[in-house]
C-alpha positions as CSV (number, residue, x, y, z in Angstrom):
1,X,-13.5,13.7,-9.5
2,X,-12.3,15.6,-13.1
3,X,-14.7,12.9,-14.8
4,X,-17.6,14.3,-12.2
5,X,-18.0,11.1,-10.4
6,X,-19.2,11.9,-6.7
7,X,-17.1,9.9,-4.1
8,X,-16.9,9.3,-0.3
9,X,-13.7,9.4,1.3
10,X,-12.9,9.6,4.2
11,X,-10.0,12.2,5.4
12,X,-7.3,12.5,6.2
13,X,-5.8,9.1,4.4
14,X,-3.2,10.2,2.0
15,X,-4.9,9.3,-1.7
16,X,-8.6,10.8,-0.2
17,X,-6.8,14.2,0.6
18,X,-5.3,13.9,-3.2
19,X,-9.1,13.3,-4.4
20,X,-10.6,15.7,-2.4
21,X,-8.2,18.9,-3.4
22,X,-7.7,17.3,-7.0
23,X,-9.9,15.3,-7.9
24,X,-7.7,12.8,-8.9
25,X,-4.8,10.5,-8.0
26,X,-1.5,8.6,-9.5
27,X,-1.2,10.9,-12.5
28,X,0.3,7.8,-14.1
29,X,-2.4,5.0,-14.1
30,X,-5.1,7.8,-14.6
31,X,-3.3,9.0,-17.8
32,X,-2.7,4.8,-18.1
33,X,-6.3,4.5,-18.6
34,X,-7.0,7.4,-20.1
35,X,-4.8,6.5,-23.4
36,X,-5.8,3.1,-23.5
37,X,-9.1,2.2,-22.1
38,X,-12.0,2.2,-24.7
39,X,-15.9,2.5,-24.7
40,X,-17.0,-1.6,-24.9
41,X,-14.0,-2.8,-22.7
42,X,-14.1,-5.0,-20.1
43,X,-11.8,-3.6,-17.3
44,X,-10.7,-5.4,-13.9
45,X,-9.7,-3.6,-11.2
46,X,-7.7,-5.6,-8.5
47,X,-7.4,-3.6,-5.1
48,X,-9.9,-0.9,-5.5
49,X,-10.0,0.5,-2.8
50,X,-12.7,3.2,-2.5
51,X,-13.6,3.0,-6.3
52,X,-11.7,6.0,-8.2
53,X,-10.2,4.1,-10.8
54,X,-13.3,1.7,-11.1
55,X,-15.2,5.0,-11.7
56,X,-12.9,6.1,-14.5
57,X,-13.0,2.7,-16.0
58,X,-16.8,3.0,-16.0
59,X,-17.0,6.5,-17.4
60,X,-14.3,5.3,-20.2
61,X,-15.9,1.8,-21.1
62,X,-19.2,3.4,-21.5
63,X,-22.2,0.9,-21.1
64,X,-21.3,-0.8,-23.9
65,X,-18.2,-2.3,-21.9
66,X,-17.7,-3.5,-17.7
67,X,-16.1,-3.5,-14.9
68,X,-15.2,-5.5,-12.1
69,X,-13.6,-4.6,-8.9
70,X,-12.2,-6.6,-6.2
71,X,-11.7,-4.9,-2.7
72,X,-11.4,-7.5,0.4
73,X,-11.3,-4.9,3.0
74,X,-14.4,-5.0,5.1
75,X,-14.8,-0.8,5.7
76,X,-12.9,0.0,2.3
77,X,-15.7,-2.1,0.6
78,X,-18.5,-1.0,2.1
79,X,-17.2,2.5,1.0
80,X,-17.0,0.9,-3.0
81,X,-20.2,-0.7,-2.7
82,X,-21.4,3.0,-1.8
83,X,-19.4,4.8,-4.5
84,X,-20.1,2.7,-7.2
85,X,-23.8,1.6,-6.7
86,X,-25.3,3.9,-9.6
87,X,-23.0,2.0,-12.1
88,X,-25.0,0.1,-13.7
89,X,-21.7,-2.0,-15.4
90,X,-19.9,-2.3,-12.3
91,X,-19.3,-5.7,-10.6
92,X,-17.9,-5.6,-6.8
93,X,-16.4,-8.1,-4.6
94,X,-15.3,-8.4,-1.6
95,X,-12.6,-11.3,-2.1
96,X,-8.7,-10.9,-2.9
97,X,-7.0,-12.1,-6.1
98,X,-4.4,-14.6,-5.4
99,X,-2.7,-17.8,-7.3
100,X,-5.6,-20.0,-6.3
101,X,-8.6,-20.0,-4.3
102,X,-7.3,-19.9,-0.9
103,X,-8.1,-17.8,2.5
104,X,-5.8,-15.7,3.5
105,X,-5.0,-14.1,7.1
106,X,-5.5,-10.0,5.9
107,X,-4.0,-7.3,7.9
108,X,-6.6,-4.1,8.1
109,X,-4.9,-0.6,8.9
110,X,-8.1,1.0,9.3
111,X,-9.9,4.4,7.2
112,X,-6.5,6.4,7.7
113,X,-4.4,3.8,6.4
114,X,-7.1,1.7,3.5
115,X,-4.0,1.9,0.8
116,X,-1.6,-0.4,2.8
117,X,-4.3,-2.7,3.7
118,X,-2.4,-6.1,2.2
119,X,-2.1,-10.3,3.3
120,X,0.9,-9.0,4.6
121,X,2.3,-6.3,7.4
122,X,2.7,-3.4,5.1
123,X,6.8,-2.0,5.3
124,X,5.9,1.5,5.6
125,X,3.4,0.6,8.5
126,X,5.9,-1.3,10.1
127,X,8.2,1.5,10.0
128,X,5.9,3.8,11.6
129,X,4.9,1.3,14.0
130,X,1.6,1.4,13.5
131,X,-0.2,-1.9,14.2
132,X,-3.3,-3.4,12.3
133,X,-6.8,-2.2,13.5
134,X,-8.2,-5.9,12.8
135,X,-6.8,-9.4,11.5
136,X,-9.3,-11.2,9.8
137,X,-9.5,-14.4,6.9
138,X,-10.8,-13.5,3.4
139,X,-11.8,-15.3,0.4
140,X,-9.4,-15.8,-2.3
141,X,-9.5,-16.6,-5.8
142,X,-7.5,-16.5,-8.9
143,X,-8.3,-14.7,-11.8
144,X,-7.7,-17.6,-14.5
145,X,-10.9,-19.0,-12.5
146,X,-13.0,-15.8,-12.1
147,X,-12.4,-15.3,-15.7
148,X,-13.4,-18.6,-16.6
149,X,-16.5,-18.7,-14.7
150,X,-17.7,-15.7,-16.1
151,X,-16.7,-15.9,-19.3
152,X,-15.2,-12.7,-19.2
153,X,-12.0,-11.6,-22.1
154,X,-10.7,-8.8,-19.8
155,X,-9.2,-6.0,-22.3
156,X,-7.3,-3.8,-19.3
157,X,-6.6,-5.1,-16.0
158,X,-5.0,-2.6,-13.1
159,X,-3.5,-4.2,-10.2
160,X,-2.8,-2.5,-6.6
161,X,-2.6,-5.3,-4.5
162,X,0.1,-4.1,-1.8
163,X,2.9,-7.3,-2.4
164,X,-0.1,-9.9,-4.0
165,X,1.1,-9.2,-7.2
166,X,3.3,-11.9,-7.9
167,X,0.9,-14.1,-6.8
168,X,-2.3,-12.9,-8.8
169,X,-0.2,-12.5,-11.9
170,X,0.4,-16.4,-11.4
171,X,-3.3,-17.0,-10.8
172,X,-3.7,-14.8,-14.0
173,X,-1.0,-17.0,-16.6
174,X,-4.1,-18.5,-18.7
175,X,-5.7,-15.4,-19.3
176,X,-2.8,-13.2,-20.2
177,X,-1.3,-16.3,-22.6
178,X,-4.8,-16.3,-24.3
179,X,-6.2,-12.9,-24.0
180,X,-3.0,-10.5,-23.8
181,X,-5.3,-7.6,-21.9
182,X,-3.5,-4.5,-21.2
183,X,-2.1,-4.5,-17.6
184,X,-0.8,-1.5,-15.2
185,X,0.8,-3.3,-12.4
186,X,2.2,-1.4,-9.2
187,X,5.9,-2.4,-8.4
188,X,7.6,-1.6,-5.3
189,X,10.6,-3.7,-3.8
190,X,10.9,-5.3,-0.3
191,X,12.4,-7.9,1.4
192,X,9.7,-10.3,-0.1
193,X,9.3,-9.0,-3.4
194,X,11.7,-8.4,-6.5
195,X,9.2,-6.7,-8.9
196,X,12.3,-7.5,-11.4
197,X,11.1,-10.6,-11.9
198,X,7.1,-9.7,-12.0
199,X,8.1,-7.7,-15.1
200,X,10.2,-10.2,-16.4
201,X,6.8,-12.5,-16.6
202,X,5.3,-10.0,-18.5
203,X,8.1,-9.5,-20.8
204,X,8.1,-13.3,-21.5
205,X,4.9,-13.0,-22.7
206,X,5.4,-11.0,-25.3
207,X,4.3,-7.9,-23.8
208,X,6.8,-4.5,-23.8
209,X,6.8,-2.6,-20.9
210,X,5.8,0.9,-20.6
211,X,6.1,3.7,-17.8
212,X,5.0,7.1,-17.2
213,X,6.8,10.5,-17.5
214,X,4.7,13.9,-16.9
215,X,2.7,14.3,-20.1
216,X,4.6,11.3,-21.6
217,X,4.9,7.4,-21.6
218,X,7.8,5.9,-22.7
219,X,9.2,2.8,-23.1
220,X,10.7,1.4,-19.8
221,X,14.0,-0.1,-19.7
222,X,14.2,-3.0,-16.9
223,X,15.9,-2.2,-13.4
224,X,17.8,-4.2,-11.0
225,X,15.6,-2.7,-7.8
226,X,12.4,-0.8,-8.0
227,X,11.2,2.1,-5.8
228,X,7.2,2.7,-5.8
229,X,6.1,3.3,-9.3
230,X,3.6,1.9,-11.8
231,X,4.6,0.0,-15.1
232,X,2.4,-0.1,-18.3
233,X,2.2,-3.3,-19.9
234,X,1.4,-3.5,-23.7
235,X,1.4,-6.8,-25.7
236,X,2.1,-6.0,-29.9
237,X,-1.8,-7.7,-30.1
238,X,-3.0,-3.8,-29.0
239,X,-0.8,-1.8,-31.2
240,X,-3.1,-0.6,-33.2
241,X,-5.4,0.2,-29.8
């Protein structure tokens, strides 16, 4: 990676070609976390896939601060456990965020396809026809709870959940009201998700939203219908951050 953190991928899946000829992905949460995560942080990192923005968090934090991932696909983990296993600030686990603790039926595309692994039949997938390698029950939990029991005050929180976002934002209500941590969420519309009123959440709590331009982040103004970005969410508690 840029930040010199070896990582297995496996090619050619879309985001492991990007890290392999760049050494990065999504320009936007990387500069996301790069302007606003600091050395002593505690970060969580919801859908981490194979570990390249857990590995930034952990070079950023420093280990004064921690992270904790959550990845609940069975190959895709196994790949985190391997990438992130000489962090010694780095918690991984293989359960999904949700509202509550829950199982959930979760659709697994396979290596190629890891970053439309969801609970759901990904849009794009279904598109291209391409059917689920395995169906298979994982452990859910909500973040209010994980929080709890660890007696963690998360700072940043990224979520790339593939359509769970409304849900884990609702299983995350406590700790946003009483900790305000900075949040990038992933927004994307379908037929089961208005990520309208995702951000609206947000807004009502106080926070003002925030999105990326090349070399830039600006304020965002709110849309009626959202193609695939990623929306920075500050509350006022971090302006001086």
């Amino acid at each position: 990676t840029f930040f010199d953190a070896e990582m297995l991928v496996v090619l050619p899946e879309e985001s492991a070609c990007e890290l392999y000829y760049y050494g990065m992905i999504e320009e936007d949460v990387t500069t996301f976390l790069l302007t606003h995560v600091r050395a002593g942080m505690t970060f969580i990192d919801v859908g981490a896939n194979l570990g390249y923005f857990t590995l930034l968090a952990t070079h950023l934090v420093q280990p004064s601060g921690s992270v904790h991932a959550f990845e609940p696909a069975h190959h895709t983990f196994a790949l985190l456990q391997r990438n992130t296993q000489a962090a010694l600030n780095v918690t991984v686990h293989q359960k999904a965020l949700w509202s509550s603790r829950t199982t959930k039926v979760f659709y697994d595309y396979g290596p190629h396809y890891s970053a439309v692994n969801s609970v759901r039949q990904h849009r794009l997938i279904q598109e291209a026809q391409i059917r689920p390698q395995q169906a298979y029950e994982v452990d859910c939990l909500s973040l209010d709870d994980y929080c709890a029991a660890c007696h963690l005050v998360p700072e940043f929180i990224k979520i790339d959940a593939e359509s769970a976002e409304p849900h884990i934002l609702r299983g995350s209500a406590h700790t946003i009201a009483r900790h305000k941590p900075i949040i990038s969420l992933e927004v994307w519309d379908d037929e089961s998700r208005h990520s309208r009123e995702d951000i609206a959440f947000l807004l009502d709590h106080g926070y003002a939203a925030f999105e990326y331009l090349p070399g830039r982040i600006i304020p965002h103004r709110l849309r009626e219908r959202y193609e695939y970005a990623n929306i920075l969410f500050v509350h006022p508690h971090h302006a001086n951050g």
